[in-house]
C-alpha positions as CSV (number, residue, x, y, z in Angstrom):
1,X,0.0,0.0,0.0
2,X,1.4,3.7,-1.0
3,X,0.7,6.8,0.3
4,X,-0.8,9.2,-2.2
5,X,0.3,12.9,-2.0
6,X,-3.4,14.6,-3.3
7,X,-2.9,16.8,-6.1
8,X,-2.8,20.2,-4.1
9,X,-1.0,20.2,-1.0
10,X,-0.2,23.8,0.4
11,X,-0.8,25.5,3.5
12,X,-4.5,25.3,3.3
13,X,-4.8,21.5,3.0
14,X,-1.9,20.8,5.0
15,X,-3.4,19.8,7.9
16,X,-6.0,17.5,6.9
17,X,-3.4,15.4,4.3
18,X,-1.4,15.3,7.1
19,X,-4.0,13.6,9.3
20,X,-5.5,11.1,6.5
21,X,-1.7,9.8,5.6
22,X,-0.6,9.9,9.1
23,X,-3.5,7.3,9.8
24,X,-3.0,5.6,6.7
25,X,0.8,4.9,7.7
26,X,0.0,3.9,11.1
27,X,-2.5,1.3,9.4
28,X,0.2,-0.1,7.4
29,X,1.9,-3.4,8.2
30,X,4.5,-3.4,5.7
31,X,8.0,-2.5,6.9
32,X,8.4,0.1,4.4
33,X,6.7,3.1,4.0
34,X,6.6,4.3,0.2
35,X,4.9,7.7,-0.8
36,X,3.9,8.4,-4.0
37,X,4.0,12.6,-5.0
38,X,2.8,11.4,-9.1
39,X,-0.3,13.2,-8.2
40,X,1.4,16.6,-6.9
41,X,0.1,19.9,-9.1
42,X,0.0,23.0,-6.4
43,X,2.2,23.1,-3.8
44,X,3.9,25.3,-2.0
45,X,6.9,24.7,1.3
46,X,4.5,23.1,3.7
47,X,4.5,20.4,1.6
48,X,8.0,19.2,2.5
49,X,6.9,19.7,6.7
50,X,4.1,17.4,5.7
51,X,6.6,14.9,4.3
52,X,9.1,15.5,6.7
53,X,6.3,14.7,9.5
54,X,5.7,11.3,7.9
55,X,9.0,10.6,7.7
56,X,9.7,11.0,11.1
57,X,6.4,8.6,12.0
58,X,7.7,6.3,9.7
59,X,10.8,5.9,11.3
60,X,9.5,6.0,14.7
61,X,7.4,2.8,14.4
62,X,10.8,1.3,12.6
63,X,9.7,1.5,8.7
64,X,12.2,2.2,5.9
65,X,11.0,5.1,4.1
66,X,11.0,6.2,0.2
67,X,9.0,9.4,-2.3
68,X,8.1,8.3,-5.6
69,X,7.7,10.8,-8.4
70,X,8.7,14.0,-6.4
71,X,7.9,17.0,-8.7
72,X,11.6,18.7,-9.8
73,X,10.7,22.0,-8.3
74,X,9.5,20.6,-5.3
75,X,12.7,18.2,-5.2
76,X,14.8,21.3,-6.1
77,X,13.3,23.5,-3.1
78,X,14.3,20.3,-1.0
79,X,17.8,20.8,-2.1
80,X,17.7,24.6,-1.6
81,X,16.2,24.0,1.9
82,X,18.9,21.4,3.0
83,X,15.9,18.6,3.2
84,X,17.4,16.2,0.0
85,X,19.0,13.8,2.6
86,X,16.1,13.6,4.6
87,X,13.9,12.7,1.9
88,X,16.0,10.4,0.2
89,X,16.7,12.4,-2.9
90,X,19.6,11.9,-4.9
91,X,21.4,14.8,-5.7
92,X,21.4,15.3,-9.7
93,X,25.1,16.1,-10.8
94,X,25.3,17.8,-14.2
95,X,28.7,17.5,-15.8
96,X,30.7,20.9,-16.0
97,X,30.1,22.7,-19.3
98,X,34.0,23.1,-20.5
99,X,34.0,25.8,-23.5
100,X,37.2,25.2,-25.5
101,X,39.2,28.8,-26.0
102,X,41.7,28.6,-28.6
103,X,45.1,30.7,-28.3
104,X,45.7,33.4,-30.6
């Protein structure tokens, strides 16, 4: 069983998504918690306190923990925050773009 991030989660639906996943997970046998973001449209910061929140129950109760299909912005403002750890992102690593100068 997943947990499914609705398609708007900001500071006005926070609360209640919260509350619906928290009981979800705490309803959930397996040993790993997986949350799936797929859905995720609108969004705004509180959206990463509402996934750090079930994180922390997740781990609590001694379940491994993984996001699914985290949108890019909201995976970049994880990175900007300092939160990509936490939520188990891996940290894209572009190559350097090297621009070859030629001597005169």
């Amino acid at each position: 069983m997943m947990l499914l991030l609705p398609q708007v989660l900001t500071q006005a639906t926070a609360s209640a998504c919260l509350a619906k996943l928290s009981g979800e997970l705490r309803a959930q046998t397996p040993p790993e918690v997986v949350v799936d973001a797929r859905a995720l449209q609108q969004f705004d910061s509180v959206a990463l306190a509402v996934l750090l929140a079930l994180r922390r129950q997740a781990l609590a109760v001694g379940k491994s923990w993984v996001v699914n299909g985290l949108p890019a912005r909201l995976a970049d403002l994880a990175r900007l925050y300092g939160l990509a750890d936490l939520l188990g992102l891996v940290q894209q690593v572009s190559a350097p773009q090297v621009s070859a100068v030629s001597a005169p």
